[in-house]
N, C-alpha and C positions, 0 to 999 in steps of 0.2 A: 474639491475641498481638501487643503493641507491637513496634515496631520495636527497640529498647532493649534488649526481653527475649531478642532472639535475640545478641546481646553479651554475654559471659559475663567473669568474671575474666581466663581464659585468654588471651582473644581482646586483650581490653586488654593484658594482657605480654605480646606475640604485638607487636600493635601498637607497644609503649614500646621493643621490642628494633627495630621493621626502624628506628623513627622514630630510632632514636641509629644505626642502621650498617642503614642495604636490604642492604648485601650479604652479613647476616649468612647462616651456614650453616644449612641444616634441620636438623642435627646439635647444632650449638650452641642455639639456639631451644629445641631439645628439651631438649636438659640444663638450662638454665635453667626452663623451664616443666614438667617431670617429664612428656615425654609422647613418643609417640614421631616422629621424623620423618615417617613420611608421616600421621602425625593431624595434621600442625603442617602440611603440604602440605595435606592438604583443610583445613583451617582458612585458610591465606592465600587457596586458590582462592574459596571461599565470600565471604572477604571483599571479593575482587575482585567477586564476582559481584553484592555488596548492595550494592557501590560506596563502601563504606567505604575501601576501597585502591584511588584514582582511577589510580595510575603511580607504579614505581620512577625515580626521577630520579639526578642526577650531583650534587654539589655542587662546583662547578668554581672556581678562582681566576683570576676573569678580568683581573686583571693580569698573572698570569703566560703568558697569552697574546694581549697586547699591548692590551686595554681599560683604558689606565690612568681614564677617568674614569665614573663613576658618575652618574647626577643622575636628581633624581625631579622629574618636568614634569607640572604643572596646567595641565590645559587645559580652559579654558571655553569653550563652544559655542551658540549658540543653540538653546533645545529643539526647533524642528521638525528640525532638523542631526543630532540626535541617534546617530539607528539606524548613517546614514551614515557617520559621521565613527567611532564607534566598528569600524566596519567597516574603514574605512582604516586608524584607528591600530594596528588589529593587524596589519596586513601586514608593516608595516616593519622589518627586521629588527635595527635598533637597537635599539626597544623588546622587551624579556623580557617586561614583562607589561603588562597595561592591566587597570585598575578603574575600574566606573564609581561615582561616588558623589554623593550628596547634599550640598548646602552652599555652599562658594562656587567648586567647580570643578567639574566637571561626569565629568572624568575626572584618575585619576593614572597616568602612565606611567613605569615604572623603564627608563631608556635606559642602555645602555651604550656607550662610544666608545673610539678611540681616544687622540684629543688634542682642547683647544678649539677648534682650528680642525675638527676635526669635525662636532663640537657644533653652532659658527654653520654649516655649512654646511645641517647637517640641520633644525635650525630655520628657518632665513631660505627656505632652497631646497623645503624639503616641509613642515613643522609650519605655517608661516605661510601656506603658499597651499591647505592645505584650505579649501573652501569652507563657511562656518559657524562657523569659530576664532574668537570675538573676544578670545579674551587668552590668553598662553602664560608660567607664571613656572617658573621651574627653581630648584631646589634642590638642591645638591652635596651627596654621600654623602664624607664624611671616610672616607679608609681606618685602616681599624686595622693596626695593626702586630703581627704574629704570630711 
């Protein structure tokens, strides 16, 4: 049996409900998908357990707790640098996420800050003296207005 075939209808609207609200109720779940709460309970554990549901996360607005700037930073590295620097750029806790990709940067990091003097300080003072960076360009996330 495919991996695929153990995913059923259910399990998808199971899935489409936490992905619009995680903190929906086992209650509500059920009414929506005609089953009962605790089948809808072994249904999310199992999914956890195939790794289909990695983590319930937060969706937070982080301007409203004081990161007004956003920017997504490409950074290219020499490939022996690689393992390392990808190592580094997760530590830091500006960066949210880091991916590595193919192309012309090597990694993309979603930073979030404060203010631009932030920004230059965390570029100039730690982005630029990892060993192996040879080029760093940032691109601003426009905020949307809600």
């Amino acid at each position: 049996m495919g991996f695929t075939e153990k995913i059923d209808g259910n399990d998808l609207r199971i899935i489409e409900i936490l992905t619009a609200n995680a903190r929906s109720s086992l209650r509500d779940i059920a009414a929506v998908v005609d089953m009962s709460p605790s089948s809808i309970r072994n249904r999310m554990e199992r999914l956890v357990d195939l790794g289909v549901i990695k983590r319930y996360t937060l969706d937070l607005d982080h301007r409203k707790l004081g990161f007004e700037v956003q920017v997504v930073v490409l950074v290219t590295s020499r490939p022996a640098a690689s393992d390392t620097i990808y190592s580094k750029l997760s530590r830091f806790e500006e960066i949210s996420s880091v991916l590595r990709t193919s192309g012309p940067a090597n990694f993309i990091c979603m930073v979030r800050v404060r203010d631009i003097s932030q920004l230059t300080r965390f570029i100039t003072g730690e982005l630029e003296k990892i060993e192996g960076v040879e080029r760093i360009e940032t691109m601003f996330i426009l905020p949307q207005d809600d």
